[in-house]
C-alpha positions in Angstrom: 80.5 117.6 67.5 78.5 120.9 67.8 76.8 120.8 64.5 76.7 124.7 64.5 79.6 126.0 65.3 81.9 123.1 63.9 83.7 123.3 67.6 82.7 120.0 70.1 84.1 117.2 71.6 81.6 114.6 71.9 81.9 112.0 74.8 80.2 108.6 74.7 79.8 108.8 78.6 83.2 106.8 79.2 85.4 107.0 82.4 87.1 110.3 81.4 83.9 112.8 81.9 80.0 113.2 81.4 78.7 112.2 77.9 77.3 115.0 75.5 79.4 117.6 73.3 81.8 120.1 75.0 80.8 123.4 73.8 84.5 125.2 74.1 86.6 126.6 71.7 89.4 123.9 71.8 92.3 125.6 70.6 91.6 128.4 72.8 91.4 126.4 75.8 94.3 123.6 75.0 96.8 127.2 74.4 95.8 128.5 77.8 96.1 125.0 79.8 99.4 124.9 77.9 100.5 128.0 79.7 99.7 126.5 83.1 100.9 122.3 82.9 103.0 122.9 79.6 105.6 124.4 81.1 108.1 122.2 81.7 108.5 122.3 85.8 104.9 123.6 86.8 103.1 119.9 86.5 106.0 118.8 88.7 105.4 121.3 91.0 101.7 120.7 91.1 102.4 117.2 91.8 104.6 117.8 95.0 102.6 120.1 96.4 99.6 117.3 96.0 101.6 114.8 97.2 103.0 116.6 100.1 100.9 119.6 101.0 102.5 123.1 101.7 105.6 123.2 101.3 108.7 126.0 101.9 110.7 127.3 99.1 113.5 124.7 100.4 111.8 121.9 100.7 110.6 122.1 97.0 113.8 123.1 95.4 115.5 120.0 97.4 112.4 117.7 96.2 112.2 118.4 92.8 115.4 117.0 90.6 117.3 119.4 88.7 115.2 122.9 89.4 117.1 126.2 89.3 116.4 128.9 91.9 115.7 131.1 89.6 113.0 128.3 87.8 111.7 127.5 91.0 110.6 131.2 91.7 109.6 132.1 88.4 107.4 128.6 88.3 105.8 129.6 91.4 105.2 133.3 90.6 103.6 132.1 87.6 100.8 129.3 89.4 100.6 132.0 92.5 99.8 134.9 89.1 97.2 132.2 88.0 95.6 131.2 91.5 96.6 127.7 91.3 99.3 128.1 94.3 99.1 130.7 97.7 102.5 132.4 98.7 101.9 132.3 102.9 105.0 134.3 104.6 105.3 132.7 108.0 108.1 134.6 109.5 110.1 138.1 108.5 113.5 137.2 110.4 114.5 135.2 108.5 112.2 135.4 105.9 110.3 131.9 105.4 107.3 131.3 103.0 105.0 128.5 102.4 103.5 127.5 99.2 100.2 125.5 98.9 97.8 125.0 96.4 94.6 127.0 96.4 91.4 125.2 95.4 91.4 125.5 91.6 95.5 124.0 92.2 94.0 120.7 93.8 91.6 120.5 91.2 94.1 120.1 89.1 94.7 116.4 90.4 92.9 114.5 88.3 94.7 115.5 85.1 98.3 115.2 87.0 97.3 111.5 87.5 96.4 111.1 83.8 99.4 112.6 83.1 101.7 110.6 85.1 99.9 107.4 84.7 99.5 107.8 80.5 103.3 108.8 80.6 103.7 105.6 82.3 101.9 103.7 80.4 103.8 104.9 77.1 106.6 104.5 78.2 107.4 107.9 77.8 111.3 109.0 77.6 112.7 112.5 78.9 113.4 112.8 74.8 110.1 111.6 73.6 107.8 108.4 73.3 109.8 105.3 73.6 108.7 102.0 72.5 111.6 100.3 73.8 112.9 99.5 77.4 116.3 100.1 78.9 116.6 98.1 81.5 115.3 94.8 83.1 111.8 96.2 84.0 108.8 95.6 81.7 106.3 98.2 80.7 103.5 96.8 82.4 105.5 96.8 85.8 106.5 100.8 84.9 102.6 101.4 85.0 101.5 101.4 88.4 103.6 105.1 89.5 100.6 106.8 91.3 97.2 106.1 92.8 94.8 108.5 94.2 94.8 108.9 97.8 98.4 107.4 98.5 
């Protein structure tokens, strides 16, 4: 911890980042990435758009489960507002846009694997943390749901 202004996070040079005390102000920076992957369809957005590259307003609202129109736009107006996703327009008649993610978007893959793989590893229900399975498949076999480079 930063001994003078009470803010830190100090690493012991595990797997997660570079050793030494983070010199942010946490609850500052948490409530802003909350804004960007807290909302409930952008990290799934993220994700396809990692996964699959640029992608047209179709082909995202028939890949990702349960999305509105309406969500779908407002989702990517809000990464396109924060640089994390580029609106291309690749033909007038009839109108056809691409999405893809800029370079601060695909730095965002590291945390969407965390993300996916902690929820994974949790267990981790659409209505909270779950400690208990459903169906025939253990937890450890629910783990392995994305690896890098796949």
């Amino acid at each position: 911890m930063d001994t003078e202004s009470g803010r830190g996070f100090d690493r012991t040079g595990d797997a997660r980042g570079p050793s030494g005390p983070l010199f942010t102000d946490v609850e500052e920076t948490l409530l802003s990435m909350q804004e960007i992957v807290g909302r409930k369809w952008q990290p799934i957005i993220v994700y396809y758009l990692l996964e699959d590259g640029p992608m047209g307003f179709s082909a995202l609202k028939e890949t990702v489960d349960g999305i509105s129109s309406k969500m779908l736009s407002e989702s990517l107006d809000d990464l396109e507002a924060t640089g994390l996703v580029d609106r291309t327009l690749l033909s007038d008649q009839p109108v056809r846009v691409e999405y893809e993610l800029t370079q601060d978007g695909h730095s965002l893959e590291p945390l969407v694997i965390e993300m996916v793989n902690w929820g994974a590893e949790h267990d981790v229900a659409t209505d909270g943390l779950s400690t208990e399975t459903t169906d025939e498949t253990t937890p450890a076999e629910k783990t392995a749901v994305y690896v890098e480079g796949e």
